[in-house]
C-alpha positions, 0 to 999 in steps of 0.5 A: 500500500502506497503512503497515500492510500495508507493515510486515506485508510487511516483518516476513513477510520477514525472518522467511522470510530468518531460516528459511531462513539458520536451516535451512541452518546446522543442515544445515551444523553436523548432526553427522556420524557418525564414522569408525573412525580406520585400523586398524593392520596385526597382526602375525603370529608368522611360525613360532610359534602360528600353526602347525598342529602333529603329533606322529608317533612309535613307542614301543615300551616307552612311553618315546617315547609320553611324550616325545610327550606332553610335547610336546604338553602344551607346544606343542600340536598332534595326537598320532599313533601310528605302528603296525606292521601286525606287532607286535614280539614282547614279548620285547625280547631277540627284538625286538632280533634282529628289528630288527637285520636289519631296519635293516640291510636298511632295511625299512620294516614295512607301518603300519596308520594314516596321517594324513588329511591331512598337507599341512595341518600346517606342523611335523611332530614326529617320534619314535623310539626308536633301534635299532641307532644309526638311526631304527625300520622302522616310522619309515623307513616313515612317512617313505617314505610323505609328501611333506615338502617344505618342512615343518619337521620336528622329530626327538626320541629316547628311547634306551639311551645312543646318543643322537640318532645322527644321525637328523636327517640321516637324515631330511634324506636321505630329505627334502632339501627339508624344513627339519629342526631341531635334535632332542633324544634322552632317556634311556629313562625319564628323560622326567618328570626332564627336563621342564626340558630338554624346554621349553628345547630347545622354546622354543630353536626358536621354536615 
């Protein structure tokens, strides 16, 4: 091999060596795609906003429909009214002997609605006015005909000075395996005037 055709194959190969080397150090320093770094787990309101909330009630003179819809306004959740297939009389004095004897005996009025599917609400809200120191027939109906079990259910109460009257324990009576909170009974047309108990009464169970 003469002198040029030696150098011609020595300048060939050190340009393959540097090709090849150059080729493999762009394959080794090509950037990558990045990974998302973990996300951490959220965390979720174990009783709060998370849960899908009815409020059922019976208002006879509109005092317990107000209350439930302060409720709502606060909370959320969907409005049902419970209605006696057989409507009271207008006359409160007539309405009064009626629903004296029907407390007495516990009888539950046949309803005209129902809930369409009540094992999808996790906090059932439940509203009376109370008559002869109890919950209404039309309520006891509406009791009677779900299964709470392990719901949290909520009492409230408009009233003519009796108050709550215990209808929390009522309610545990007629569904002991539900977790029935603290409730909170409103004079008869001081709803608007106690918004501010109302929020504070919601907020103390952590809805």
């Amino acid at each position: 091999m003469n002198r040029k055709g030696f150098i011609a194959g020595v300048v060939t190969g050190l340009v393959t060596i540097l090709l090849l080397g150059g080729c493999n150090f762009m394959s080794q320093n090509k950037a990558q795609p990045k990974s998302d770094p973990p996300q951490a787990p959220q965390a979720t309101d174990s009783v709060g906003k998370n849960k899908k909330i009815l409020i059922a009630y019976f208002s006879y003179e509109g005092n317990t429909k107000a209350f439930a819809e302060s409720i709502q306004k606060q909370v959320g959740g969907d409005l049902f009214a419970i209605e006696p297939q057989d409507a009271y009389p207008k006359n409160r004095d007539a309405t009064i002997e009626q629903t004296k004897s029907q407390v007495e005996s516990k009888y539950k009025p046949k309803l005209t609605n129902k809930v369409a599917d009540i094992r999808s609400y996790d906090v059932i809200f439940i509203g009376t006015p109370i008559w002869w120191y109890t919950i209404s027939p039309p309520v006891r109906t509406f009791l009677s005909e779900y299964d709470l079990a392990g719901k949290t259910v909520v009492p409230f109460s408009t009233h003519k000075g009796s108050g709550l009257s215990g209808i929390d324990k009522t309610i545990k009576e007629i569904h002991p395996t539900a977790n029935v909170l603290e409730g909170l009974a409103i004079g008869d047309g001081q709803v608007n005037s106690k918004q501010a108990d109302i929020s504070k009464w919601l907020q103390k169970l952590k809805l």
